[in-house]
N, C-alpha and C positions, 0 to 999 in steps of 0.2 A: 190226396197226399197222405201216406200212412207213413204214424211214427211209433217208432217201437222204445218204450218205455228202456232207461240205464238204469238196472240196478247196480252199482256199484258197494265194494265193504262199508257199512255204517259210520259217518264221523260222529255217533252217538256210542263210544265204548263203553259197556256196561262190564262188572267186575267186582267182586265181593269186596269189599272195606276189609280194611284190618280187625276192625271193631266189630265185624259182623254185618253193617249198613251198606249203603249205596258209594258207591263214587261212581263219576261220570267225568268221562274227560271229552271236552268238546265244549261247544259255545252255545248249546241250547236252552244249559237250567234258565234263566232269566227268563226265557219266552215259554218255558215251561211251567214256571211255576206261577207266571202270568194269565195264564191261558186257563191252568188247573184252577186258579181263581177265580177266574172268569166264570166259568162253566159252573162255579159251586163246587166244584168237586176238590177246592182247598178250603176248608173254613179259616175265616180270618184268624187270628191269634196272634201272643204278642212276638213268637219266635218264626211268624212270616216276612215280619218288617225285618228279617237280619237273614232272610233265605235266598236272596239275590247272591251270586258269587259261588255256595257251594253247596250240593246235592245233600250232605247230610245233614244238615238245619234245614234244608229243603224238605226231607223226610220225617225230623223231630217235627215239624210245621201239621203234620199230616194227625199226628196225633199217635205216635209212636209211642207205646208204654208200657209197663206192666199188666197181666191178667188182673190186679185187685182193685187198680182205678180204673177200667175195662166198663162199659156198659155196652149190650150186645148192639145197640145201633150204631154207635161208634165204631165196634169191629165190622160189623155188616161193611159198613161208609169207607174204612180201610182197604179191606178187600176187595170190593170194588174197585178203590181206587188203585191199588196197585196192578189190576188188568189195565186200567187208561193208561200209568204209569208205561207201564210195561210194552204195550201199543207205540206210545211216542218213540222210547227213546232207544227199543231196542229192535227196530226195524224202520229201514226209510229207502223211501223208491223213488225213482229221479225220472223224469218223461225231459225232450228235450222239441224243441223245432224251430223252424229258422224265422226272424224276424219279419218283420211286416207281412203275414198272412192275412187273408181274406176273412171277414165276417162269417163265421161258422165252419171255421177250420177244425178238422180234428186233432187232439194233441195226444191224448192217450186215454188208457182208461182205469180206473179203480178196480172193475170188475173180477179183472183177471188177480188181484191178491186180495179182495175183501166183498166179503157178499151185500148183498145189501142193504136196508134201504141205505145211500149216500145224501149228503149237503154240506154242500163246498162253502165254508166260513166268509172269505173273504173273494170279491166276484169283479173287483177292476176289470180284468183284462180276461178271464176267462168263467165259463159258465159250466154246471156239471148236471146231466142228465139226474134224476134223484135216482132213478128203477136200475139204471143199466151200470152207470158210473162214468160214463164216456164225458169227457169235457174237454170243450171247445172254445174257439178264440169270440169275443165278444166285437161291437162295434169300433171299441176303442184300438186301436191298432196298437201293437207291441213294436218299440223302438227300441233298440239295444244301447245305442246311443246316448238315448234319452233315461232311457232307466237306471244305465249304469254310466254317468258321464266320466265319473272320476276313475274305473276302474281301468288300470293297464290290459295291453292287447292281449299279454303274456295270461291275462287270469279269466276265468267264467264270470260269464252274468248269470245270476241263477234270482229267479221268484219261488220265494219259501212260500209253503201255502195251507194251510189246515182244513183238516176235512171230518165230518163226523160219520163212522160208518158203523154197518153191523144192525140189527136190531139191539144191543145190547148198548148203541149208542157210545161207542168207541172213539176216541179223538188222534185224530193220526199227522203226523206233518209229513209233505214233501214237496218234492224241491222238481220245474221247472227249469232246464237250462234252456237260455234264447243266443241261436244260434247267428253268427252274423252272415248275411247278404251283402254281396258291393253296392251298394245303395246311395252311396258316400263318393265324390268325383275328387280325384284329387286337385288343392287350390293354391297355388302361388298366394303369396301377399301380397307381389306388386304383378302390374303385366310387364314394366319393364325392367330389367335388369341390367346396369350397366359397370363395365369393366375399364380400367386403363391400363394400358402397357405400353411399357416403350420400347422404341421402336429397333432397341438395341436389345431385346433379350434375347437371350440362347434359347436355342432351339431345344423343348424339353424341360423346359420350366411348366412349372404348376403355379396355379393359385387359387385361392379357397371361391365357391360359389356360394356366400352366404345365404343367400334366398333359395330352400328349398320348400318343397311343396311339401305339403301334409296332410294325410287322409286318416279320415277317422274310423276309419272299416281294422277291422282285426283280422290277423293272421294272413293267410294270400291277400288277400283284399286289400288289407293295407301296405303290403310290401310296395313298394316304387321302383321303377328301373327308367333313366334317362337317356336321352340321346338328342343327338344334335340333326336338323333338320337346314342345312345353307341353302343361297344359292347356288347355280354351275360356276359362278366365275370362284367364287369361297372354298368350294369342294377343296378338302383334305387341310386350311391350313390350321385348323383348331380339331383337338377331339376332347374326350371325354375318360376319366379315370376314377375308382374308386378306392378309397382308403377304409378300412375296418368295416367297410358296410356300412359308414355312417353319410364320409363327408364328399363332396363333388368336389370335381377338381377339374378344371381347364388349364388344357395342355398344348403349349405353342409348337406344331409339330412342322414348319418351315419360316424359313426368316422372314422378318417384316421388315416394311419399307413403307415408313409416313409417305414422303414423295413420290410413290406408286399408290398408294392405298391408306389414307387415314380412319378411315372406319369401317369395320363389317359389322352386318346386321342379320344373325341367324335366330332359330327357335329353338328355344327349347324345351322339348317334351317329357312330360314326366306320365308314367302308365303305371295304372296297379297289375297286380299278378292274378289278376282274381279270374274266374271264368272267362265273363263277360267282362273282360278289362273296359275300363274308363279311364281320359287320360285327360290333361291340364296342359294349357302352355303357355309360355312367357318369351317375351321377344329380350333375347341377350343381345346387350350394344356395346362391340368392344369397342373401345378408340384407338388408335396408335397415336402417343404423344411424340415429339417430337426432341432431337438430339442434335449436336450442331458435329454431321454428319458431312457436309456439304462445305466448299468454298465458291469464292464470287466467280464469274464467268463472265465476257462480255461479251453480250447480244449481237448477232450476225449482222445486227440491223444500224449497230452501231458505226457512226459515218468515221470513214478513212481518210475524206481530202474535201474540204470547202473553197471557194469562192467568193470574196467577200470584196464591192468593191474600194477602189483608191479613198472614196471622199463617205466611206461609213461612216456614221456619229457613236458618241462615246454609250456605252452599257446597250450595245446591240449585241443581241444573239447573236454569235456565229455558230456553235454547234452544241448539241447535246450527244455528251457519252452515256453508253447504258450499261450496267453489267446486272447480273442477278444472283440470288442465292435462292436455292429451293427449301432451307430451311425455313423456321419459323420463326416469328418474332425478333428478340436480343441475338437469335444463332442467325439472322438472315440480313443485318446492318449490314450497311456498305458504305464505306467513306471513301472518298474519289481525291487524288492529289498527282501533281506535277511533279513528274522524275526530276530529282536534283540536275539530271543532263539536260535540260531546257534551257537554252538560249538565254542570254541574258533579255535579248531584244522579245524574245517571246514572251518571257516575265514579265516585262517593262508593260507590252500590248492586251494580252490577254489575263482574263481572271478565271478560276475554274470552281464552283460550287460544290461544296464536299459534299453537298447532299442530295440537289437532283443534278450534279452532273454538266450543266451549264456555262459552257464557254462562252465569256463576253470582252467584250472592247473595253479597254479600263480608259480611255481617249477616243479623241477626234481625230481619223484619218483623213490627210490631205496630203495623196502620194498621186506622182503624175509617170511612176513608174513600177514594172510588175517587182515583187517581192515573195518569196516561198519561205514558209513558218514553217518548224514541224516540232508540234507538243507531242510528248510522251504523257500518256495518263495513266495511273495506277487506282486497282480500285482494289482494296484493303478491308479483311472480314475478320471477327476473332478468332484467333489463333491456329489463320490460313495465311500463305504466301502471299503475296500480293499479285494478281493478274494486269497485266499490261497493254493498252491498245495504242495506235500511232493515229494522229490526226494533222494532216497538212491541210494547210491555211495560205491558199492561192492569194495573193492582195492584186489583184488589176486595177488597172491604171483608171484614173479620173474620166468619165466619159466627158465629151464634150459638148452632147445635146441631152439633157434630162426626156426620162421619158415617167410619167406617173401613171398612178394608178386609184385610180377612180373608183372609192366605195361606197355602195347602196346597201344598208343595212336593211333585214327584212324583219328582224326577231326583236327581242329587244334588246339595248345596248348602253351603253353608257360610258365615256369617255374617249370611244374609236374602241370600247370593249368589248365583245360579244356574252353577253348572260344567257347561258342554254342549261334548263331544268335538266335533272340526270334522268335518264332512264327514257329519254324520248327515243320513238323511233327516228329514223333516218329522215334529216330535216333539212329545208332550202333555208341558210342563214342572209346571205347576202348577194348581192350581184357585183360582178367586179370587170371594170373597163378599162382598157390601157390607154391612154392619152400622151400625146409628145410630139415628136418634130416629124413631119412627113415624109422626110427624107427614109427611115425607118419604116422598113414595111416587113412585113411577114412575121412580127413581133409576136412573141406569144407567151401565157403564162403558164405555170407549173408548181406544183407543192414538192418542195424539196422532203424526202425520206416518207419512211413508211409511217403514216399516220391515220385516224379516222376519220378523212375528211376528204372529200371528192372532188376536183374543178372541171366543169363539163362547160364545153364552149355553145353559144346559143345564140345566133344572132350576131358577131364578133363582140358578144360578150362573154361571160364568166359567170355559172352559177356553182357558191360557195354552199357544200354541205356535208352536214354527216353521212359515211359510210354505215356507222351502226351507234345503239344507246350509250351514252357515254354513263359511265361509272362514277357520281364524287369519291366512293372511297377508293375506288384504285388512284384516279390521278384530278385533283382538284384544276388545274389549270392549262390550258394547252398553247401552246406558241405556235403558230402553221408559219411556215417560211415560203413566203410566196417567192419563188423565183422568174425573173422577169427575162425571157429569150432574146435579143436583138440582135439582128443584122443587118445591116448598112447596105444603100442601094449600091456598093459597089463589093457588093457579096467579099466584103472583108470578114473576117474571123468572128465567130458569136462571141457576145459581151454579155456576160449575164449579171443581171443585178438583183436585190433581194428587199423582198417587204414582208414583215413579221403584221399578223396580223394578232390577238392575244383571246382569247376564247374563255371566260372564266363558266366552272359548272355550277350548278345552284344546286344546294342539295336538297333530296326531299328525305320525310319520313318512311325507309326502307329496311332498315334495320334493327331490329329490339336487341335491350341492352343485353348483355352476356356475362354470363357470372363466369371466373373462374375455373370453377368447384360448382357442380353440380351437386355436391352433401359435404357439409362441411361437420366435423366429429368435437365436441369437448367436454371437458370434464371439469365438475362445478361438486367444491366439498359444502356438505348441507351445514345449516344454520350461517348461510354466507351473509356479511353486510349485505342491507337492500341498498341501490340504486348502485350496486358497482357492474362497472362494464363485462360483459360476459365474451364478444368477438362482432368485429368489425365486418362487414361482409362490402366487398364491391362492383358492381358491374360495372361494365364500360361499355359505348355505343360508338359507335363507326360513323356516324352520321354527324351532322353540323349544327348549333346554334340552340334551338329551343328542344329541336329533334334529338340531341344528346343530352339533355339536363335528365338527369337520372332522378325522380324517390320514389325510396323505398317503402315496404309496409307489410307490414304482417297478414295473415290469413282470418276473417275476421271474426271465426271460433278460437281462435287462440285465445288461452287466460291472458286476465286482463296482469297477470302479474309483469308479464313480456313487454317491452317496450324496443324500439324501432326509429331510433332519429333518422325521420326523411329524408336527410342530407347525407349526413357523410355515414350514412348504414349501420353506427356503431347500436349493437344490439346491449339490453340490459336488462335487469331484471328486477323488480322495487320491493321484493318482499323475501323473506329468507325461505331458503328450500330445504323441505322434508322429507330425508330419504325414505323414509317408513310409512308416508301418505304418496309418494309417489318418487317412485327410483329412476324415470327415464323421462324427460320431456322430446316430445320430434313437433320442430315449427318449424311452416312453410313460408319464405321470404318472396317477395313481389318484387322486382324492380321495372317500374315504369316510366318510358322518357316521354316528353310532353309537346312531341310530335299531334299532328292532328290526319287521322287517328293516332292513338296513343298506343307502343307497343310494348308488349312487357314480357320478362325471362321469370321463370321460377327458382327455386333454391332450398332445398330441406337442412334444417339444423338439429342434428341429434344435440343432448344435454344427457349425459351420465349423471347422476348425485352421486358424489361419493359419499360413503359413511362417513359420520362421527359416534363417538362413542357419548351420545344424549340421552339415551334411554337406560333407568335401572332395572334388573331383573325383576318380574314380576310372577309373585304368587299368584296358583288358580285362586286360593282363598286366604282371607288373613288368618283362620284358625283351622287348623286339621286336627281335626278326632279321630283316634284311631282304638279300635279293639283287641285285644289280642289274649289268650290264653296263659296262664302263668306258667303251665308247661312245656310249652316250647322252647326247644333248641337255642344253643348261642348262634348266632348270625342266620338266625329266621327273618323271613321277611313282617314288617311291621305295613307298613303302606307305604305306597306311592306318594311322594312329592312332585304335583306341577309347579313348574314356574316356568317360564319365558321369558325372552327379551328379543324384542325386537328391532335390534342391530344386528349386522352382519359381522361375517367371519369370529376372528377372538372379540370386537365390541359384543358379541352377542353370547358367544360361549361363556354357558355360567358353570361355577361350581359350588358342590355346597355343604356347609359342615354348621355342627353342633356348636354351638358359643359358649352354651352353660352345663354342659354334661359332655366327659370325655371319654367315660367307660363302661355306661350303663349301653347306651345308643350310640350306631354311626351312622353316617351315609353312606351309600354303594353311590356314589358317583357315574357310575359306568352305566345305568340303570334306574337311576334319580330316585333309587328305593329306601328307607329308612330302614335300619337291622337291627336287632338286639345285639347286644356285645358281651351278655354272659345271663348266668341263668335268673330268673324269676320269682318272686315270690309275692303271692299279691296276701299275704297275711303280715310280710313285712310292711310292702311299700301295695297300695293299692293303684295307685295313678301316680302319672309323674307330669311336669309341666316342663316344656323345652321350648328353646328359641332355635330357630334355625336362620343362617345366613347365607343368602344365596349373592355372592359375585361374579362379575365378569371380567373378562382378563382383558379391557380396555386400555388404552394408551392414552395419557400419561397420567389417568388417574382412573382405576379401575370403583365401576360402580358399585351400589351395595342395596341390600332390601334384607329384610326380617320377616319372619314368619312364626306364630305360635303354636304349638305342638302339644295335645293334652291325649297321653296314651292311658287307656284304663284297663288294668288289670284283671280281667275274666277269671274267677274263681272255677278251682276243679275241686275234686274230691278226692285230696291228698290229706286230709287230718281227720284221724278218728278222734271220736267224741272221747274227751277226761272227765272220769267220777270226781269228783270233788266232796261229797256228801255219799255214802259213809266215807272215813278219809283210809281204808283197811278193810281188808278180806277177813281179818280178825278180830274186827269191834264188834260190840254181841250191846243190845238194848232190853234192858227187861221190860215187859208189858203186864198189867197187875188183871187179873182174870174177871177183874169186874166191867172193863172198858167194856163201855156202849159201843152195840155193832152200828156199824157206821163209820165209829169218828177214826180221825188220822191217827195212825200209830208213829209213824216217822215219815220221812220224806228221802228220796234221790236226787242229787243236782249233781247234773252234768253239762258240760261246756263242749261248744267245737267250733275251733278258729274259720272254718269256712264260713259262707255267705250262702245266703239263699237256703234254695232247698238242701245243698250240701251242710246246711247246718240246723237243720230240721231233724229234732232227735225225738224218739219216743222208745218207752220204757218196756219192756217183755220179761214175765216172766217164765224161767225154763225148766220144765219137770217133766214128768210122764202124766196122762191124763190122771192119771190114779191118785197121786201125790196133788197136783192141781185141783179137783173136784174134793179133795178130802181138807186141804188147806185151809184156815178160816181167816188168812190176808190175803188181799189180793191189788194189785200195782194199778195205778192210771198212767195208759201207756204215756199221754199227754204233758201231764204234771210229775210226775214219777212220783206224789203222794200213795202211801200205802199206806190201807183202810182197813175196818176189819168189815171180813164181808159178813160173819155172824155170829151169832152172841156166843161167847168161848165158854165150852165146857170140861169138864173133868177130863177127857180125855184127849184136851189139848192143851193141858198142862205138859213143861218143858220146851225144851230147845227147838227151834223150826228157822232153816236153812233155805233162803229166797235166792234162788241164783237167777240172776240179774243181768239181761245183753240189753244191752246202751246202742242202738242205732240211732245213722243219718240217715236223711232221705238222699245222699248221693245217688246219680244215675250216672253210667249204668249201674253200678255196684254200689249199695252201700256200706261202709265201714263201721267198726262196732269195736265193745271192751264190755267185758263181763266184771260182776262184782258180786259179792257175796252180801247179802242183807242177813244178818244174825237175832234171830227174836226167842226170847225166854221168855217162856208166859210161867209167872211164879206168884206165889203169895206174897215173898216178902219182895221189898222194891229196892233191896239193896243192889249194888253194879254187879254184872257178872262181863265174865272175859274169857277166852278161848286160850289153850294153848299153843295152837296153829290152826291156820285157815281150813276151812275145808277142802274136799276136793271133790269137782266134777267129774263122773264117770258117765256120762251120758254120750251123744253124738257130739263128733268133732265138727259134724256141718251146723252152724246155729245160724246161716244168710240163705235163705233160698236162691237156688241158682237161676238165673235170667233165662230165656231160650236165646237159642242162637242156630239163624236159619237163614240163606242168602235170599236178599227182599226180590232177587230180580235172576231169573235164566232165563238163557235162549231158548225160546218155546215158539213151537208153530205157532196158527192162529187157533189149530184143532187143539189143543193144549189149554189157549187160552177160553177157549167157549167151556172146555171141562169145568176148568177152576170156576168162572161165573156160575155153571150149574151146579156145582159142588156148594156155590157161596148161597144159593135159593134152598138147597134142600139143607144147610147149616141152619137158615133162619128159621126154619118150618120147626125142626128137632133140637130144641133148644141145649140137650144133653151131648149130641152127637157135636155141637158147634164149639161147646169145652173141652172138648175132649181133644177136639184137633189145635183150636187154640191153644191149651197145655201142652202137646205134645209140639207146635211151631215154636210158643215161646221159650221151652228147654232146648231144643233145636241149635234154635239160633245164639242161644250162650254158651253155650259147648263149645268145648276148644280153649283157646285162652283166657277166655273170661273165668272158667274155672280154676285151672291153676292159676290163673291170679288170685283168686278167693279164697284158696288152698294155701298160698304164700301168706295173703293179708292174716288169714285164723292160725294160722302157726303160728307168726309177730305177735297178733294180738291177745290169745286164746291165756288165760291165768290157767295153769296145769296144779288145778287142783282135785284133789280125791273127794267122794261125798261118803261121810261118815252117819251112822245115828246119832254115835255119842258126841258131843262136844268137849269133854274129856280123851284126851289120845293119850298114852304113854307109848305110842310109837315114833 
């Protein structure tokens, strides 16, 4: 596999400073000036602990200076160090290749931008030949994933990496990008996903597909595209739509019908876009719920005329009405009642059951002639018509010879009742034999109406059984109406008579209980009373007796905070809830009935926490120190203020201001930064101490926190040194011409409100050599005591004019004030005085000017191996190495350091003239 190195423009921008030095805009000084440390090639000092942040204290670090506190191994050490310098930051090459390669993959090589010998610093994941520079992938595989978990699809994974190259031992960084592979499948959270809809929606509704799939591959790889996978009978009634590229959407594209179709079961497939797509699926389970769509109906099967004879007994079946509803549940009730046009006598006889339908004898009949009833029944649904059937009720007359009916029960039974388990196959219950008067022959039996129960003749008897398994939860009880044929040996008219036989079903354990809600959703505000009720859950079971006793019970990783009454489902929770230890509870509910075996339903309960507003904003630290220059700008940035809270929305949004300072310091709110609010001066005020308060706009009582603030004011070199001592350019001291060489003649004292070095003065005296060598005082630049340098003779007797420049040790520039020191060397010791100062007619330049030279150009690496050979043959000709040092250090001051220096000696310069005499009458 060959990969061709990306050189792409530098994010290391190199660029002259204002000042003459380095700036660097990019994110590397910290690992740079880390590195340069590392290597030795930063010596420690105390201006590298404050080098982090910005390149020119990064370069003050290095040992930036003047030629006169200069020693040549220090410059040597410099120069050097500005080819490493210069290596890093103004040149970087990118190699890239794609994730998970094989053990000795090639990535790129060094070779082609730097010669040799190489060795690759840091060797995790990849290894560098030393000779050639070729470096390849190591044992440990590169995961993109892995390496970069938190990064977005949208950004590069990149490995920064260092390398030492060149014989000159050159330190380089570069950068690695790892390219993604679909390596990554895309993964549903659940496999199932289920939907409801009812069963009245318009055609062309949407609704949201919460559960989409997720793939951690970037770019194609991770893009997804869905589709719906039915079966043939499903084909076209759902599809699929996209909103912004984000959200899934199912779409009901022909009308539904619970009572054709209550649930479909399709896949849905989700694929990446990647080469080798890879794809994930989940089974979508819509339901169609159900709407009170439907009215009652009654059944074809339901009887239109009975036979009941003369001498029936009171609460006998005579007939069962049916109707139905195809809805569900409360939309599917059906209450049965007798048209107000019913016979008085029919009312009197019969009773009709509103609920299974059941027409019964409210009396004893004892009629010895035929009678014809006719009930109208109505059977009644919400807020449907009422449907109508007609049921005539034959009464025939009293037979005159009984004939019975002889039963052999085979199953088990109990009171002339038949008890049959549900779900049996098709089963011999009883045997059934006619018995009566002989006269009676061809007698036969029969089950009156469509029921599941068979009578097969055998022997001139009757064997009693099911057609197919009976159901308890469809119909717990069954009534068989045996109907009894007779005809008379004188083939008079059939008499048919009737015996209710009564069949009760036993129920078994077929059914596990059914929750409503398959996810039931609520929302719980944190820090809630413990042990209050959280939601009730219920199932319910179809089944009978021990087989229906439903409890409940949690999943038994759930926290123990959860509780679960076994009985009546009421969920709770016994400890208060913490949004900001955890924002989402999901527990899984059990319901198990205590059938043997026992069956059980599932139930998921999401728990949102809502916020409260219980948390106060909190500082990164209780104290922040900050640095800052006394020159800077009004609304410069001082430092960054963290603080946090962790509540949500306004509980959590903080803001923050000054408490005890309103006009020195503000906060930038929009940027959590602290700013100056006007100018500086750290000879007035050196440090300042502040409180800061950070709130949140919580409801009904917004939080609050404090924080201390200690800013210190960074001295520059804005004050020139004040003479103080002479107090005048026109005080004159006499000196009596016997003083001993050596001792003090007077003294200079000078003041300067700076700190530090900016306030490091030392004393100079300024003349031509001639006048200096010939002088017999001379200044300690230190002390500013002036001494005599030797024993005073005749021909330094009179007046001797010391002109005097008063420097700081400011950097870059330092500032200064001249002063006239006035010495009489006279016999007599009386005062003498001047009539006006003197004046300097010498050079206006009394500060040597700095160099000014840019620390860093774009140079090949041919450029760069010059300057290192330039810096070996500097070390060897010690004269030749000053010479370019003096001409880089004027260099680099050039420009405005000058005119500044030109401005500051105008300001500062006393425009005075230098006379011989001390007497002027000018």
């Amino acid at each position: 596999m060959q990969v061709k190195p990306v050189v792409p423009p530098s994010r290391l921008l190199c660029q002259p400073h204002t000042q003459g030095m380095l700036s660097v805009v990019g994110g590397a000084c910290d690992e740079l000036c880390l590195q340069l440390y590392r290597f030795r090639l930063l010596p420690p000092s105390p201006a590298f602990s404050r080098c982090r942040g910005t390149w020119v204290t990064c370069v003050r670090a290095m040992g930036h200076g003047t030629p006169d506190n200069m020693n040549w191994a220090g410059l040597l050490q410099n120069l050097l160090l500005l080819v490493h310098v210069r290596q890093i930051m103004c040149g970087s090459v990118r190699f890239s290749i794609l994730e998970e390669q094989e053990p000795g993959t090639l990535v790129g090589s060094l070779g082609e931008h730097f010669p040799p010998p190489y060795q690759l610093l840091n060797q995790d994941y990849l290894w560098m030949d030393r000779n050639t520079g070729n470096f390849y992938t190591t044992e440990k595989k590169i995961d993109r994933e892995s390496l970069c978990p938190e990064e977005t699809k949208a950004e590069e994974c990149i490995i920064l990496l260092y390398a030492i190259v060149k014989p000159s031992g050159d330190l380089i960084q570069f950068s690695v990008i790892i390219e993604d592979i679909n390596d990554n499948t895309p993964r549903f959270e659940s496999s199932e996903i289920h939907l409801r809809i009812s069963e009245d929606v318009t055609v062309g509704t949407s609704f949201l597909l919460d559960d989409q799939a997720q793939d951690r591959d970037a770019g194609l790889n991770g893009d997804l595209q869905y589709q719906l996978e039915y079966s043939d009978d499903d084909n076209g009634v759902f599809g699929l739509k996209f909103e912004d590229g984000l959200f899934i959407m199912l779409v009901v594209q022909t009308a539904l019908d619970r009572e054709t179709k209550d649930q479909y079961q399709m896949v849905l497939v989700a694929t990446d876009c990647g080469a080798d797509p890879l794809n994930a699926t989940a089974t979508l389970i819509v339901t169609v719920t159900d709407v009170n769509d439907n009215c009652p109906r009654f059944s074809p099967d339901s009887p239109h005329s009975v036979n009941i004879p003369g001498d029936s007994p009171k609460n006998m079946l005579v007939a069962q009405v049916k109707a139905a509803d195809p809805d569900l549940g409360p939309n599917a009730a059906i209450a049965y009642s007798l048209s107000p046009k019913v016979s008085e006598r029919a009312k009197k006889l019969f009773s009709l059951d509103s609920l299974t339908g059941y027409i019964t004898l409210t009396q004893d009949l004892w009629s010895d002639n035929s009678e014809e009833l006719v009930l109208k029944v109505l059977a009644s649904g919400h807020h449907c018509p009422p449907a109508d059937t007609q049921v005539t009720v034959f009464v025939l007359p009293k037979a005159t010879q009984e004939l019975t009916i002889k039963i052999g029960f085979i199953v088990q039974h109990e009171n002339q009742t038949i008890l049959l388990p549900e779900n049996q196959p098709p089963t011999v219950l009883a045997v059934l034999e006619l018995e009566g008067d002989s006269s009676f022959k061809g007698s036969s039996l029969a089950i009156e109406g469509e029921m599941p129960f068979t009578l097969s003749p055998q022997n001139g008897k009757y064997l009693l059984s099911t057609s197919k398994p009976l159901d308890y939860e469809l119909k717990r009880e069954h009534h068989i109406s045996v109907i009894v044929l007779r005809r008379s040996s004188e083939a008079s008219a059939v008499t048919p008579s009737r015996h209710v036989l009564r069949v009760l079903v036993v129920d078994v354990n077929d059914n596990p209980p059914r929750f409503p809600q398959s996810h039931y959703q609520l929302e719980v505000v944190e820090n809630n009373q413990p042990g209050i009720p959280l939601l009730q859950v219920s199932a319910s079971d179809a089944d009978s007796g021990n087989n229906s006793r439903v409890t409940y019970m949690l999943e038994k990783h759930t926290s123990t905070i959860f509780n679960i009454d076994p009985v009546t489902g009421q969920l709770s929770v016994s400890a208060a809830l913490d949004r900001e230890q955890q924002g989402a509870h999901k527990l899984t509910v059990f319901a198990r009935d205590s059938g043997s075996p026992p069956l059980e339903s599932v139930t998921t309960v999401s728990i949102r926490v809502l916020d409260q507003n219980d948390n106060s904003p909190v500082f990164l630290t209780p104290h922040f120190i900050f640095f800052i220059p006394e020159n800077v700008p009004p609304f410069a940035q001082v430092g960054r203020i963290g603080v946090t809270d962790p509540d949500e929305g306004e509980n959590g949004n903080t803001e923050l201001r000054v408490v005890n300072s309103s006009v020195i310091f503000v906060v930038d709110n929009a940027q959590g930064m602290l700013r100056t609010n006007t100018n500086l001066d750290r000879e007035t005020e050196d440090h300042y101490e502040l409180y800061l308060l950070a709130s949140d706009h919580g409801q009904p009582i917004a939080l609050t926190s404090t924080a201390r603030v200690t800013i210190f004011v960074e001295d520059i070199n804005d004050n020139q040194p004040k003479v103080i001592l002479p107090s005048s350019n026109s005080s004159c001291l006499t000196v009596s011409p016997s003083a001993v060489a050596g001792s003090m003649v007077t003294k200079i004292h000078a003041i300067d409100e700076d700190s530090g070095l900016n306030s490091e003065i030392t004393y100079t005296a300024v003349a031509p050599d001639v006048v200096q060598n010939s002088s017999p005082f001379q200044v300690d630049s230190r002390s500013g005591n002036i001494t005599l340098a030797k024993q005073l003779l005749q021909k330094d007797l009179g007046m001797h004019h010391l002109f005097i420049v008063v420097r700081d040790g400011g950097k870059p520039i330092p500032l200064y004030s001249t002063v006239w020191v006035n010495l009489l060397v006279n016999e007599s010791m009386e005062p003498c005085h001047l009539d006006r100062a003197p004046t300097w007619t010498g050079t206006q330049q009394l500060v040597q000017t700095p160099p000014s030279a840019p620390m860093c150009e774009m140079e090949s690496p041919t450029s760069a191996q010059l300057i290192l050979l330039a810096g070996v043959g500097l070390m060897l000709t010690s004269t030749c190495l000053l010479l370019v040092t003096v001409v880089l250090y004027l260099k680099q001051r050039r420009g405005r350091v000058r005119q500044k220096t030109r401005e500051q000696i105008e300001e500062n310069t006393i425009p005075l003239r230098h006379k011989h005499k001390y007497y002027s009458d000018e």
